[in-house]
Structures are given as C-alpha cells and as structure tokens.
C-alpha positions as CSV (number, residue, x, y, z in Angstrom):
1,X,0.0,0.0,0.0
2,X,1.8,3.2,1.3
3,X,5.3,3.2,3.2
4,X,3.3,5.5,6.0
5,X,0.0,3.6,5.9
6,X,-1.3,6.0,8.9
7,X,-1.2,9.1,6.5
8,X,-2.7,7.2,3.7
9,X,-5.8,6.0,5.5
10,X,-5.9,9.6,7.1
11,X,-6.1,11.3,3.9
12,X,-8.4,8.7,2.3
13,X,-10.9,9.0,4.9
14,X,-10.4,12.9,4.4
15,X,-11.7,13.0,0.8
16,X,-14.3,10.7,1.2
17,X,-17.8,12.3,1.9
18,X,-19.8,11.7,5.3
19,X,-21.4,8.2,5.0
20,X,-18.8,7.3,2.5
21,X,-17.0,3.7,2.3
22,X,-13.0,3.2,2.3
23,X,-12.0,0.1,0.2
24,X,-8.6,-1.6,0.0
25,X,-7.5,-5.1,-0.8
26,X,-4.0,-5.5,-0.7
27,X,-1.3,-8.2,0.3
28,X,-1.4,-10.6,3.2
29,X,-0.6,-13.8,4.4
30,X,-3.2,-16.5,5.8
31,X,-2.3,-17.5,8.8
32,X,-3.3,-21.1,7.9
33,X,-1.0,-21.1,5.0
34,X,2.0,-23.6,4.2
35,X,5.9,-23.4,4.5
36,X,5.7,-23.1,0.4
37,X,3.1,-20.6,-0.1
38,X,5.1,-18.5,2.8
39,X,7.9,-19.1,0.9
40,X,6.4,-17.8,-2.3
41,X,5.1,-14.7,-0.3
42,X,8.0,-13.9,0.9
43,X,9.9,-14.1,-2.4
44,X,7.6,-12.1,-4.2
45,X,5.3,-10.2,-2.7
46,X,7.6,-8.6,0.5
47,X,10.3,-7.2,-1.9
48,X,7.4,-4.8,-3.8
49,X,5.6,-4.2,-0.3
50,X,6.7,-2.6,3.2
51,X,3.4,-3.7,5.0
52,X,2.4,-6.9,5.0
53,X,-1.5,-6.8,7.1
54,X,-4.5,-5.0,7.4
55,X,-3.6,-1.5,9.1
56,X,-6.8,-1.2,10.8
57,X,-5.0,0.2,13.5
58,X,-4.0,2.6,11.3
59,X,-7.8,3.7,10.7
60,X,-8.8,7.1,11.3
61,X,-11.2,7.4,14.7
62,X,-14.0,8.9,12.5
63,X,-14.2,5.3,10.8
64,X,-16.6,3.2,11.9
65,X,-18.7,-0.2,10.4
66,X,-14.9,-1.4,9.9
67,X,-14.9,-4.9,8.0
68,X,-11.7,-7.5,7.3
69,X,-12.0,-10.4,4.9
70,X,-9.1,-12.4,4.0
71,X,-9.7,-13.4,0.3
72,X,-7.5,-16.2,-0.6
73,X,-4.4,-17.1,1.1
74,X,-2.5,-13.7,0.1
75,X,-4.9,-10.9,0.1
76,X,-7.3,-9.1,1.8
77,X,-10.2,-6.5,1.5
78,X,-10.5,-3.7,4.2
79,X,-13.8,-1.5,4.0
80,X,-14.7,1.2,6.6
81,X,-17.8,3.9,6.5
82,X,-16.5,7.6,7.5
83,X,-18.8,8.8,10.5
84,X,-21.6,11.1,9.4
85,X,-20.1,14.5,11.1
C-alpha cells in the first residue's frame, strides 16, 4: 500500500464524503498457509511491499462499520464507513 500507511488511511478518509465507504485489498498472508506458499510470499510479494497486514489500527477514529476479509491465502479486502459529522 503506502510506506506510512497512517497518513494514507488519514487522507483517504479525508476526501471521502460523510457516510462514505474506504475500500482496499491489498497483500497478506493467511495465517493457515503452508511453508511453500510462505515461501512464495515472501519471495515475491515482500520485496514490492513494506506492509504486509490490514492496518486497521492505522484507521482514522472517525471510521466506523470497519470490516476484514481475507480473500484467498494472500490478500485481503478492508472497507470502513467515515462517520456522518
């Protein structure tokens, strides 16, 4: 995603209108997965990325209705609703 995810998610959340919904999908390992497919993460998708899960503490306060879903073994999709005021 971004080297200071913080910022990122802080600006996105800026732009978006009140009610609005903040979607990513990005890179992430399943905890379930294999030696092999953590090898092949690690070989490459790490060298192209700096973070490697969700930032939802990285989220904005005015965020709320926050959802995680893992969708496969090596991404995921992050949506959040910016708070009405």
């Amino acid at each position: 995603m971004f080297a200071d995810a913080k910022a990122a998610l802080k600006e996105m959340v800026r732009v978006l209108k009140p009610g609005g919904t903040l979607l990513l999908r990005d890179e992430q390992i399943y905890r379930g997965s294999t030696v092999y497919e953590l090898g092949n993460f690690l070989r490459w998708i790490i060298p192209f990325d700096q973070i490697h899960e969700a930032p939802l503490n990285d989220l904005p306060e005015n965020c709320y209705d926050v959802r995680l879903n893992q969708c496969g073994k090596f991404f995921y999709t992050l949506s959040a609703k910016k708070c009405m005021f």
